[in-house]
C-alpha positions, 0 to 999 in steps of 0.5 A: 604959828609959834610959840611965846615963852619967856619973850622967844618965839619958838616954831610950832608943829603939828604930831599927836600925843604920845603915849610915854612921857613925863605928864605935864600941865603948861598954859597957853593962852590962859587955858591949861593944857594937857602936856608931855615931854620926851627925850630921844637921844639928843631930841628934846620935845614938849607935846601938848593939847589946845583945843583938842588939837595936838601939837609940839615944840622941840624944846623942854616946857617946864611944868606950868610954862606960862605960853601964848600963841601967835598967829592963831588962824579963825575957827582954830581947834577940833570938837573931839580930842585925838587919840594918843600917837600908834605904839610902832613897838610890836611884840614877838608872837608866843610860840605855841606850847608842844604837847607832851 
């Protein structure tokens, strides 16, 4: 599948939602959906749902990006909306307080 915006086809995958990142809104195929964009060093990502499916693409979206699918398969979508991405960060234990 890829993405059409303003007349160029950008490759689309499959990453779930994270959870920081600017809040966003983009259309695809007519539906509004749920968006956010990341930046890590030079990677530049806008994350979206459609139809309860989470997917990407590595470029910023502007809010309200105006987008179609293409080659969307039969049946595509999920009942249920997927959880956002594990946090991979883990917090230092507290160490227990010493008793006087």
């Amino acid at each position: 599948m890829n993405l059409i915006y303003e007349g160029r086809s950008i490759p689309i995958f499959s990453y779930a939602m994270p959870r920081v990142g600017r809040a966003l809104t983009i259309v695809v195929n007519g539906v509004e959906c749920e968006a956010a964009t990341t930046k890590w060093q030079e990677f530049r990502n806008t994350y979206f749902l459609y139809k309860n499916v989470s997917l990407f693409v590595k470029e910023h979206l502007p809010a309200g990006a105006d987008c179609r699918l293409e080659d969307i398969p039969d049946g595509f979508g999920a009942l249920v909306k997927p959880p956002v991405r594990k946090s991979y960060y883990t917090p230092k234990p507290k160490e227990p307080e010493k008793a006087i």
